[in-house]
N, C-alpha and C positions, 0 to 999 in steps of 0.2 A: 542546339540543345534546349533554348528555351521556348522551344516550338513543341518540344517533344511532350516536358509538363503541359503546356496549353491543352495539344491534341487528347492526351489522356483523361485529364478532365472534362473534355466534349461528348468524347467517346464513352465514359462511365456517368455521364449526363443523362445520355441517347438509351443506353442498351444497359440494361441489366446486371447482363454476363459480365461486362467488362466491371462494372462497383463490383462484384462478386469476387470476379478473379482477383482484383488490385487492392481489396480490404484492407489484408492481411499481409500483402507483399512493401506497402508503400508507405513509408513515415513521410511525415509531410516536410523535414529538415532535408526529405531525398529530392525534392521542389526546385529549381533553381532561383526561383523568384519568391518575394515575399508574400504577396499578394497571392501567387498560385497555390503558397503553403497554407493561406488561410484558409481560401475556397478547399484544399483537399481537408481541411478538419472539419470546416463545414460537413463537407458532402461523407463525411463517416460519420459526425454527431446522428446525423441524419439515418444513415444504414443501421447505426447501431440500434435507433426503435426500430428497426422495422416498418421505415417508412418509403413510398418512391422518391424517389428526385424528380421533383417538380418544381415551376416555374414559383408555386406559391410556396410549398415545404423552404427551398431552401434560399425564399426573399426573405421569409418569416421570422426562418434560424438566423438570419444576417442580421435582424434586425434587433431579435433578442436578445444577440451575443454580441454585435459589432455596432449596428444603428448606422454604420456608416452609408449614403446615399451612393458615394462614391462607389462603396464595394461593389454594390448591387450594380451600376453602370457595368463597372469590370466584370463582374460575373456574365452579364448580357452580352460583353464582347467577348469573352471564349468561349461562349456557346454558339455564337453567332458568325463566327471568323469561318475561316476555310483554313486547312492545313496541307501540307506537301505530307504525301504518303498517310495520309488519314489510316487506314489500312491494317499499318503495320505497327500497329499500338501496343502489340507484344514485344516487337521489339524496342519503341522507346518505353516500353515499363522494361524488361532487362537491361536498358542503356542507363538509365536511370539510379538500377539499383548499382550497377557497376561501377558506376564513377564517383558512387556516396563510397561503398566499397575503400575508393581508391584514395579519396578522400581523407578518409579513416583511418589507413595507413599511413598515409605521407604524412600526417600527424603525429601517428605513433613515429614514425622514422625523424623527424623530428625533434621528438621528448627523448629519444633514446640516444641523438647525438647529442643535445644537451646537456643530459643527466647522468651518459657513462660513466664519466669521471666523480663523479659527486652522489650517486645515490649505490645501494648495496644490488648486486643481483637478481634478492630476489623481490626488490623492489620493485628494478624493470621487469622482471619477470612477469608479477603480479601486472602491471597496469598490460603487459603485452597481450594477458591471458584474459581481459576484461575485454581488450579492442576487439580480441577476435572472438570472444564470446557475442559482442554486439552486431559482429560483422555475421556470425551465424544466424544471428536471428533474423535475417533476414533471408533465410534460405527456408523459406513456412511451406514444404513440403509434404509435410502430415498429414494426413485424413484421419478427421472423427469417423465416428464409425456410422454417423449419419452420411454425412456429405460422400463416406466412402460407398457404400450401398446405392446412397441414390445416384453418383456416376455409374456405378457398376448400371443399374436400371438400365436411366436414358443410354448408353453405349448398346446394350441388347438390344432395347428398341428401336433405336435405330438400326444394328444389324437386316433387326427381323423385318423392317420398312424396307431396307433396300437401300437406304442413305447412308450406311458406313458398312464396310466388306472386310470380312475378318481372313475368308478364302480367296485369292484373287484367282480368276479363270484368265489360266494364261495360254489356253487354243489348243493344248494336248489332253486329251482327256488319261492318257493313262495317268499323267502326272500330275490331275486336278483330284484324279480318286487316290492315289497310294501316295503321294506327297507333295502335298499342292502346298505353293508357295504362298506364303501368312503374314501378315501384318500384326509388326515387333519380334520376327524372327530375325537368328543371324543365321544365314545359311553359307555351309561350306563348300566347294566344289574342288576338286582336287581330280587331277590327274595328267597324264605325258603331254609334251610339247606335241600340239600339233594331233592331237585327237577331238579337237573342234568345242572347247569351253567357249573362245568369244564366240563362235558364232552362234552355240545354242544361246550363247547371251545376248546375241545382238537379235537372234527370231522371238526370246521372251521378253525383250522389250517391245519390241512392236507389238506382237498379239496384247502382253497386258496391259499398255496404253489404249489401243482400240479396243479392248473388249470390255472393260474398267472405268467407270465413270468416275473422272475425278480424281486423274493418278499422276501420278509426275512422277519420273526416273528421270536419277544424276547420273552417271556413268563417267568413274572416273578410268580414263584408258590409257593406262601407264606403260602398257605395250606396245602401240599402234596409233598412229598419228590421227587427226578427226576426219582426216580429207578420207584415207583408208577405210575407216569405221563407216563412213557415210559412202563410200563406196559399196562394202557390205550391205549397208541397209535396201539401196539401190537393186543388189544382185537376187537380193532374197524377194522385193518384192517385183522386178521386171525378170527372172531367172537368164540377165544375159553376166555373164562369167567377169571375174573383177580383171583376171589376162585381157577379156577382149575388149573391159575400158581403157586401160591405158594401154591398147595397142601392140599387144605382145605378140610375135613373131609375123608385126606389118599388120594388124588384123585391123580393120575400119569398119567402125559401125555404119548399119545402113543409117539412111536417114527416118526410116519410121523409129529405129531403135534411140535416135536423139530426141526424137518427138516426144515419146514416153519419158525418158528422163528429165525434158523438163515439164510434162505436164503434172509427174511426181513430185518434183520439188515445190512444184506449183500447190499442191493437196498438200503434202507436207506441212509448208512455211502457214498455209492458210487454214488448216485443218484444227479443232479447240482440242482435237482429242490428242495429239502428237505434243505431250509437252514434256520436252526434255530439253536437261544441258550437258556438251562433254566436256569435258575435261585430260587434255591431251598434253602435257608437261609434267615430268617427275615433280612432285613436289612430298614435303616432309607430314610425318602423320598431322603434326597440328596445324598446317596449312589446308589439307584434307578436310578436318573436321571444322573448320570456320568456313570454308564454304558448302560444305553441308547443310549448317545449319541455316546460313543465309540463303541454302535453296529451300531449304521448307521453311523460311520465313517466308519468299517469294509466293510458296505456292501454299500460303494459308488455306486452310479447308481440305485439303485433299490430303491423299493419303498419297505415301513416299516411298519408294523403293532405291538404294545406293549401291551401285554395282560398281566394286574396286575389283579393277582385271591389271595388277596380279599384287599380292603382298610382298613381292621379295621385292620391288620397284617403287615403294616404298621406303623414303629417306627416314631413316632414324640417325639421329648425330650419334656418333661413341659406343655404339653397341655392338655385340655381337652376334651368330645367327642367332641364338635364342634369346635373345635379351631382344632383339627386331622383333622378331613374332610375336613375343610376348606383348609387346607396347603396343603395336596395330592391331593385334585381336581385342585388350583391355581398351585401348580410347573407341574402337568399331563398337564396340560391347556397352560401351559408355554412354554413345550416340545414341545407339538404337533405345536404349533404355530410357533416356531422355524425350526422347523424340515421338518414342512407338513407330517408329521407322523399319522398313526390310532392308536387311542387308547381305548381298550376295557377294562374299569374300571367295575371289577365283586364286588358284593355287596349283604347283607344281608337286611331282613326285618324286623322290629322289633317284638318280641316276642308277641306282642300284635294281630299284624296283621296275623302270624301264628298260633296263636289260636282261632283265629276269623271264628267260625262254622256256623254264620250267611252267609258269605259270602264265604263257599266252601274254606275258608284258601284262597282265591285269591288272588296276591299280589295288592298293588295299591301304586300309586305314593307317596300319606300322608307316606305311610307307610315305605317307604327307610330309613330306622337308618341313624342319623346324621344329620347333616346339611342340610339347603335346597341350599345350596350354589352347592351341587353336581348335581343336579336337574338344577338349574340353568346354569352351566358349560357345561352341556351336550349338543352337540348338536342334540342327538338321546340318548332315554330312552327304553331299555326293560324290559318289565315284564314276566318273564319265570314264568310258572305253570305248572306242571306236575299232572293233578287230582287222576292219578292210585299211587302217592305217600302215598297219606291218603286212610284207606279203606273206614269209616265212607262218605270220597264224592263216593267212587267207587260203594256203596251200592247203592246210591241213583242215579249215573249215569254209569250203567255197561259198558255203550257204549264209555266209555270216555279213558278205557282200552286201553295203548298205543299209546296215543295223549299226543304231548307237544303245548303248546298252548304259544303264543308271545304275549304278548298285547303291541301294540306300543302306547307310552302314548303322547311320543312327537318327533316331526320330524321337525328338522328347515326349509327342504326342501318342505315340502308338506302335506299331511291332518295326522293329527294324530289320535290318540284313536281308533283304531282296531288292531283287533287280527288277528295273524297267525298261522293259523292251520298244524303241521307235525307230522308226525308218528316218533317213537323213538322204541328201543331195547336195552335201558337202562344198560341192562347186560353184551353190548358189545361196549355202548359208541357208538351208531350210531340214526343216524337221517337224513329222510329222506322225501321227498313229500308226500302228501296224496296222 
């Protein structure tokens, strides 16, 4: 921890952005060292004219305010040091503010076993409602309406440069023009077991890592083990069949067919543009969303995409179906907002609705298991149907043979309730234009 103050002050020494971000966020008593809490009132005295951080600016203030020669040595050694994860300075200014935070409490928890017996109500009440008024103030969230303009600015121009991507091209053009996946969208997908959600998940993650400068996909895969998933990945880009990797009725790869598989893993493991992590064990929603965040802490600078395959697998303690959904859609919701992060929430349809022969087993919005609260949350809905799934439709539309069909039910940005027609090859986890 006391590496973490050090770091911060180097980094808001160095670079601008970082005094700018940390101004407003950082009391100096959040410091763990004494000395560190000096040099941070310093280097605000400092931002507050309107001045840079300089070697002479803030020998000068030391000199003005402290005189101490000693200081100035120390000052020379945290700017001069090296630090573990230099990097990641967002994360020890949030480590920082956390454990002042925590701090703050275990004091108030504290005063309050002290003083139960001996003070009125709303005595403790009052000092309860000071601590966390102080604890909020450190959540400096706000934008003036300057600072909020000129993000808005620089964020366009960057768009418009080509250095941050609001539309990601993710290799299907019908779904890059009627509803291309966005950056700080939550997007829903919904529909029957077995009409090919992960693998249109596992072909839109390759295409928008390789096509996407600068992207990282988490992929948490609550259905399907990672060995499986990376099988998929394999099948889609070598198109040999996941049966004829593990050998299904005696079946032996040739040996060019092993070549290729490890010359891939090869491109893969070595390649800057393949960066992803899976994630392959049930775990609970706030297990989920701390390591979320610690992958877009990892992959500072780039833009994020989190594809949780499926919400019902999904631990919530104590709830039920709707009280689940409700909590996975709100903390997903929660994330992205945070973050500016994509999140593709995959989803079943109720067994009703996949029985439902009237209607070609199609999915439809009624029909998303759970709550409508996901529905709600969403700011883009799809409805994936694959009709060569069921024979009983294939009968009666032969034609329909190797179409996957998107019905877009809702689109915060623009018209909704149409379908997207693409061809698929099911077998090999690929999907492609008509």
């Amino acid at each position: 921890m006391r590496d973490y103050g050090r770091n911060i002050l180097k980094q808001a020494f160095n670079h601008v952005e970082v005094i700018e971000h940390c101004a407003n966020l950082l009391l100096p008593k959040m410091f763990p060292e004494k000395n560190t809490q000096g040099l941070w009132e310093i280097f605000k005295i400092i931002h507050k004219q309107n001045l840079k951080l300089s070697l002479s600016t803030v020998e000068d203030t030391i000199k003005k305010h402290d005189g101490d020669k000693n200081f100035i040595a120390f000052f020379h050694t945290i700017i001069e040091s090296e630090y573990q994860d230099e990097q990641e300075w967002k994360y020890h200014v949030s480590y920082l503010i956390e454990e002042y935070r925590k701090n703050e409490l275990s004091v108030l928890a504290e005063y309050i076993n002290d003083n139960i017996g001996l003070s009125s109500s709303f005595e403790i009440a009052d000092v309860i409602n000071k601590t966390i008024g102080k604890i909020d103030d450190t959540n400096n969230d706000e934008y003036e309406k300057s600072s909020a303009i000129d993000e808005t600015v620089s964020e366009l121009k960057k768009i418009q440069k080509g250095e941050l991507s609001f539309a990601y091209d993710c290799g299907i053009d019908a779904i890059n023009r009627n509803s291309p996946i966005c950056r700080g969208y939550q997007i829903l997908w919904s529909g029957s077991s077995g009409c090919g959600k992960t693998a249109l998940a596992i072909q839109l993650m390759i295409n928008l890592m390789e096509r996407n400068d600068r992207l990282a996909v988490q992929f948490f895969s609550l259905e399907m083990k990672m060995t499986r998933l990376m099988r998929r990945v394999i099948s889609n880009r070598l198109e040999i069949t996941e049966d004829e990797m593990v050998g299904k009725n005696g079946f032996k790869l040739s040996g060019e067919q092993i070549k290729q598989i490890n010359q891939l893993s090869k491109e893969i493991k070595a390649s800057k543009n393949y960066n992803f992590e899976i994630y392959d064990r049930e775990g609970d929603i706030h297990n989920i969303i701390r390591k979320a965040k610690k992958f877009v802490r990892k992959y500072d600078n780039y833009s994020h995409i989190i594809i949780l395959d499926n919400i019902d697998k999904v631990k919530v303690i104590g709830s039920d179906s709707n009280t689940h959904h409700n909590l996975v859609s709100q903390e997903m919701l929660s994330l992205k907002n945070a973050l500016d992060c994509t999140n593709i929430l995959i989803h079943h349809q109720t067994k009703e609705t996949e029985k439902d022969e009237s209607n070609d087993r199609r999915p439809t919005k009624a029909g998303i298991r759970g709550s409508a609260k996901l529905a709600d949350d969403a700011d883009v809905i799809w409805l994936i149907y694959r009709p060569d799934a069921y024979p009983d439709v294939i009968d009666k539309y032969p034609g329909d043979v190797g179409k996957l069909i998107i019905d877009v039910v809702k689109y915060r940005d623009g018209d909704a309730n149409f379908d997207i027609e693409i061809k698929h090859k099911i077998q090999f986890n690929q999907f492609t234009d008509v």
